[in-house]
Residue, then its C-alpha position, 0 to 999 in steps of 0.5 A: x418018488x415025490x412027495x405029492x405023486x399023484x395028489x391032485x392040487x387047486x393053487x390060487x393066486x398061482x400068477x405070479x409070487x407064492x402062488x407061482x413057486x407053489x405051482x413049480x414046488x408042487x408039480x416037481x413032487x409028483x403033484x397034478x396042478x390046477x394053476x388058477x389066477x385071476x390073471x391066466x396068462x401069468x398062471x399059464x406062463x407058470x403052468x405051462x413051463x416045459x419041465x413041469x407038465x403036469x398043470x393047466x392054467x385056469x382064469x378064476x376071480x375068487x370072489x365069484x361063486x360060479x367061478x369057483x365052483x367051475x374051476x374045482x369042476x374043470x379040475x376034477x373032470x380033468x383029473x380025476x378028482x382033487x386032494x388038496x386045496x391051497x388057497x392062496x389068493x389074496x390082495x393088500x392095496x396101497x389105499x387099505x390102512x387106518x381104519x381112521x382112512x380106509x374107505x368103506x369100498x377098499x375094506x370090502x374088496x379086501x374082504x371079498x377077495x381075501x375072506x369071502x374066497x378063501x369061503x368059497x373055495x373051502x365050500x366048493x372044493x371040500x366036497x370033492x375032497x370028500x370024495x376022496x376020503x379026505x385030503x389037505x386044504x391050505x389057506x394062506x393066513x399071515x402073521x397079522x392074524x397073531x400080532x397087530x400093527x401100528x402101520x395098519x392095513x385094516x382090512x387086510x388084517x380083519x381078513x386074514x384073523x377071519x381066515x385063520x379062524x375059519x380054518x381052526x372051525x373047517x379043521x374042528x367040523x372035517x377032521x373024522x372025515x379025514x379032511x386036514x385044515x391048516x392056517x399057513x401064517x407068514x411073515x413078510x415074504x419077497x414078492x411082487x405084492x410086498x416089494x409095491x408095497x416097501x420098493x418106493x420107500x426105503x423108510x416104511x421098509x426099514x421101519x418094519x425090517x428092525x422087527x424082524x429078528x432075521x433081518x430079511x424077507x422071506x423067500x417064496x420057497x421057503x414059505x411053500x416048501x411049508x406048504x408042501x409039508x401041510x399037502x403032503x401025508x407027511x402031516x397028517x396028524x397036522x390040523x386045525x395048525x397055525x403054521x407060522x414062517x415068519x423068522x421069528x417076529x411073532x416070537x420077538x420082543x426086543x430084537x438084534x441091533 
């Protein structure tokens, strides 16, 4: 027996890293999916792998209310109705940093995509979780929500402190409606969108690697089996959480040598 069997699930940014794992994690505990992406052939090549089955591939672009509004539609005129919400969506490009150079054009399409969809998506598909008598929504916050940073990524960490705090509201608003609201907070996690980020240049990752008291990035499971603890019922006296995988940095002062 799984432990989502029969919860009906929405991933965004379920292309490629996270997302992705969290497509295989879900499916594999007995969960219906909704693997959503603004790229849908990379969400199909996840949801559509043999042993899983129980996802189809939506193309969505989190920051368009109509398309948001269709995919939690398609997914509960599919499946009868949905139960959690893990948004998981979000960008971090190269040219988003000091506040001192980022232009007024890349700070709102981080916010777009990284605040405004995560609204979206709450909006949307809170109802459907009503309707249910509850259910569990994710939004994937970071540990730059909690600790800043001298190598900034201005809008990225603007939007990630607005989408743990605009989970501590939803948490507050929903919780006698039976609607779990969690932050999920991580440290830096081995995927495609970091390793852009750190490949190029050995000195920027090491740079960063002495804080981590762990000395390591975090694998994509290890963040969503987190995850997969918020979506099942096996937390649900957990809300309003700031839910942190991060190996320790956000605990740190002086770490090992």
């Amino acid at each position: 027996m799984g432990r989502l069997d029969g919860k009906v699930c929405v991933i965004t940014g379920a292309g490629r890293g996270m997302g992705r794992e969290a497509v295989e994690v879900f499916t594999d505990e007995g969960a219906l999916v909704c693997a959503a992406d603004i790229d849908v052939n990379a969400a199909a090549e996840g949801a559509d792998a043999p042993k899983r089955g129980k996802a189809f591939a939506f193309e969505v672009d989190v920051t368009d209310e109509s398309q948001v509004e269709a995919m939690m539609r398609a997914t509960a005129e599919r499946f009868g109705g949905i139960d959690v919400l893990y948004n998981n969506a979000g960008i971090s490009p190269a040219d988003d940093a000091s506040v001192l150079d980022t232009s007024v054009e890349i700070w709102q399409r981080v916010q777009d995509v990284n605040t405004k969809g995560v609204f979206l998506c709450c909006k949307h598909g809170i109802p459907y979780l009503l309707e249910r008598g509850g259910g569990s929504v994710i939004n994937v916050s970071s540990l730059v929500a909690l600790v800043g940073a001298a190598t900034s990524q201005i809008s990225y960490t603007a939007s990630k402190g607005a989408v743990l705090s605009m989970s501590r509201e939803l948490a507050t608003q929903f919780a006698r409606r039976g609607v779990r609201v969690n932050a999920l907070c991580p440290g830096p996690v081995e995927t495609p969108l970091l390793l852009n980020l750190y490949g190029a240049d050995p000195e920027e990752l090491e740079r960063r690697r002495v804080h981590w008291p762990m000395g390591r990035l975090a694998q994509p499971r290890e963040v969503v089996n987190a995850a997969l603890f918020l979506a099942s019922d096996e937390s649900s006296h957990v809300t309003g959480a700031t839910f942190t995988v991060d190996g320790g940095i956000t605990a740190a002062y002086v770490t090992p040598e």
